[in-house]
C-alpha positions in Angstrom: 71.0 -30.6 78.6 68.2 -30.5 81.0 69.4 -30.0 84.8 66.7 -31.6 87.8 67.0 -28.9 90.4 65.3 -31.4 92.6 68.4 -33.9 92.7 70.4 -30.5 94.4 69.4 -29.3 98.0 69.0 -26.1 97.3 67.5 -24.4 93.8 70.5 -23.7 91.2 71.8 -19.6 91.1 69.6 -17.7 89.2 71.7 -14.9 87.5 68.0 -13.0 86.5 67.3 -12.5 89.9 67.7 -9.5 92.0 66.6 -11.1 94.9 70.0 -11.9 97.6 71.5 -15.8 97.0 73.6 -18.4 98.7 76.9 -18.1 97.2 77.4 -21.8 97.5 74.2 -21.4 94.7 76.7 -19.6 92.5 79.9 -21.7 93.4 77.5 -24.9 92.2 76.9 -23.2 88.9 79.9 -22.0 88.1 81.2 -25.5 88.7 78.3 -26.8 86.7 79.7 -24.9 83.8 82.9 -25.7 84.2 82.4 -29.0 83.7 80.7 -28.4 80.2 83.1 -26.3 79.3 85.9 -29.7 79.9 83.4 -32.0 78.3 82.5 -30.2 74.9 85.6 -30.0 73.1 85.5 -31.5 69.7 87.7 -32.9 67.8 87.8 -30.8 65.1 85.5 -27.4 63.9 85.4 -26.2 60.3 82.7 -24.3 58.3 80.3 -27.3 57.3 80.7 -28.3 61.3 79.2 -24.6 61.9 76.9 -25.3 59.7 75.4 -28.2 60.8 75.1 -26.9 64.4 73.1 -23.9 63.6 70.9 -26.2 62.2 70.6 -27.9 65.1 70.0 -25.0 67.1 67.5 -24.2 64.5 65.8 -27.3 64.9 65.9 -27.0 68.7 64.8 -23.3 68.6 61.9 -24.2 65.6 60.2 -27.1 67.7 60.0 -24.9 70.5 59.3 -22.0 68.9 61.7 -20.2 70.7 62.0 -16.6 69.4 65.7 -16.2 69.5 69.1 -15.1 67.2 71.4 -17.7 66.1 75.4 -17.1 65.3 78.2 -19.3 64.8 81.5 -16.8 64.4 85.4 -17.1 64.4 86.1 -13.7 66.0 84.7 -11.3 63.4 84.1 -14.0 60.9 80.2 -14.9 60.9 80.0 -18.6 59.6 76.7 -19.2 60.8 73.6 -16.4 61.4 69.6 -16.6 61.9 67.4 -14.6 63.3 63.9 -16.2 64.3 60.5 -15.4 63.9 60.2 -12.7 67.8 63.9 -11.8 67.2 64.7 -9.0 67.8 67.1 -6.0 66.2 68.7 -6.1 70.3 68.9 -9.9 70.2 71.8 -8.9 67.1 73.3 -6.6 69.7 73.1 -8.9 72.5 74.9 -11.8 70.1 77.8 -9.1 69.1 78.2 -8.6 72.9 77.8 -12.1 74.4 80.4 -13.2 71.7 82.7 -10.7 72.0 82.6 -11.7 76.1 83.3 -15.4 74.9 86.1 -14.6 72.7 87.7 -12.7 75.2 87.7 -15.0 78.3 87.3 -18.3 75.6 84.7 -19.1 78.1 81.0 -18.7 78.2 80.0 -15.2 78.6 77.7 -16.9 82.0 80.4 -18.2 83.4 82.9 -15.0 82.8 79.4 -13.1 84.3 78.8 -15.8 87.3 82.7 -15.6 87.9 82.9 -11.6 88.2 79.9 -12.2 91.2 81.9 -14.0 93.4 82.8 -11.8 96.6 79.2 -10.4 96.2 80.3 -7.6 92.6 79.9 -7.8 89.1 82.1 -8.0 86.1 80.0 -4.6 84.8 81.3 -3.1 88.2 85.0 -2.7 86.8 85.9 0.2 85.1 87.5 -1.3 82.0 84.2 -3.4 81.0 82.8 -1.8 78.5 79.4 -2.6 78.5 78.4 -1.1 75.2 81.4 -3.5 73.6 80.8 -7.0 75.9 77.9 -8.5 78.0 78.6 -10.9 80.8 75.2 -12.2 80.7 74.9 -16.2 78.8 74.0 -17.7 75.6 77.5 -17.6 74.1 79.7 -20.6 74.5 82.9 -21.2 72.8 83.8 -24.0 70.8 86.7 -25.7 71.6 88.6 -28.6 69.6 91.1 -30.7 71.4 94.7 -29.9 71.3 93.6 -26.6 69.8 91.7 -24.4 71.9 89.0 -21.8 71.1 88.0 -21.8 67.4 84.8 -20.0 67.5 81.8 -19.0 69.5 78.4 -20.4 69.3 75.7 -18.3 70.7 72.0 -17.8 71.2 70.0 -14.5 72.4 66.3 -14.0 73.2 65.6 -16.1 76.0 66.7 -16.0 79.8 70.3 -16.3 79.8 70.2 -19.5 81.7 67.9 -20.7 78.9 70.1 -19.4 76.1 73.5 -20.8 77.4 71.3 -24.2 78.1 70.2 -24.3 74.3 73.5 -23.5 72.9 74.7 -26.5 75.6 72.1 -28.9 74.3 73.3 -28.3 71.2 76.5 -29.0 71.6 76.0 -31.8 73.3 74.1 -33.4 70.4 76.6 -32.2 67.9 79.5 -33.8 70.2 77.8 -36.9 70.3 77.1 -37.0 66.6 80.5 -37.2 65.9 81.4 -39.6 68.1 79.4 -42.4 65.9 
């Protein structure tokens, strides 16, 4: 899904930056996500399904050469796992604590992180995050089937987290539309 900053007044919330942002920034991201969240549900999300979106994201991450992990799990369950060529061994950690984030708030792990910023903190700042066990930083999105719920998480790691929430978005959005026809 590719997002023209230029149709918005003001540049989208960067949650890399250091630097101090409007919060109406942030409250326009976090509504951005939102929406996906409501708009990819599938109908339906078994093993060959998880299968076949890795290897989208595959594709995606292959053309691009985007040096990034890959996983498709149901809690503990791994259905689907890659690591690419400039993967790292902390990309696996990353996708253990991104997805662990997702499946606790069955929400991205960006939004759970962009949602824990509003009133100026961060979700880190609370004493019961445990930071070694969950990341609030994106690339893990959960997938959810109508009438359902959350059935598993998809995430990527190795990129920006922006760009790693965006890829696993892309994705989904392909994958979504597959089945539709």
């Amino acid at each position: 899904m590719v997002h023209d900053e230029t149709l918005n007044s003001e540049p989208e919330f960067d949650p890399d930056s250091h630097d101090e942002q409007p919060q109406a920034a942030l409250q326009s991201l976090i509504a951005r996500l939102e929406i996906e969240v409501n708009d990819l549900r599938l109908n339906s999300f078994n093993q060959a399904d998880a299968l076949a979106l890795g290897l989208l994201l595959v594709d995606l991450a292959t053309r691009r050469n985007l040096p990034v992990a890959i996983d498709i799990r149901r809690n503990e369950h791994v259905l689907f796992h890659v690591s690419l060529p400039g993967a790292t061994p902390d990309n696996e950690l990353w996708v253990q604590r991104k997805s662990r984030t997702t499946e606790r708030y069955a929400e991205p792990s960006l939004l759970a992180g962009l949602k824990g910023r509003l009133g100026g903190g961060r979700l880190e700042d609370n004493g019961w995050f445990d930071q070694s066990r969950y990341a609030s930083h994106g690339g893990a999105f959960p997938i959810l089937v109508k009438g359902t719920g959350h059935v598993a998480t998809a995430t990527v790691s190795g990129l920006p987290q922006k760009a790693d929430h965006d890829l696993v978005v892309e994705a989904l959005t392909t994958f979504l539309n597959r089945s539709k026809n």
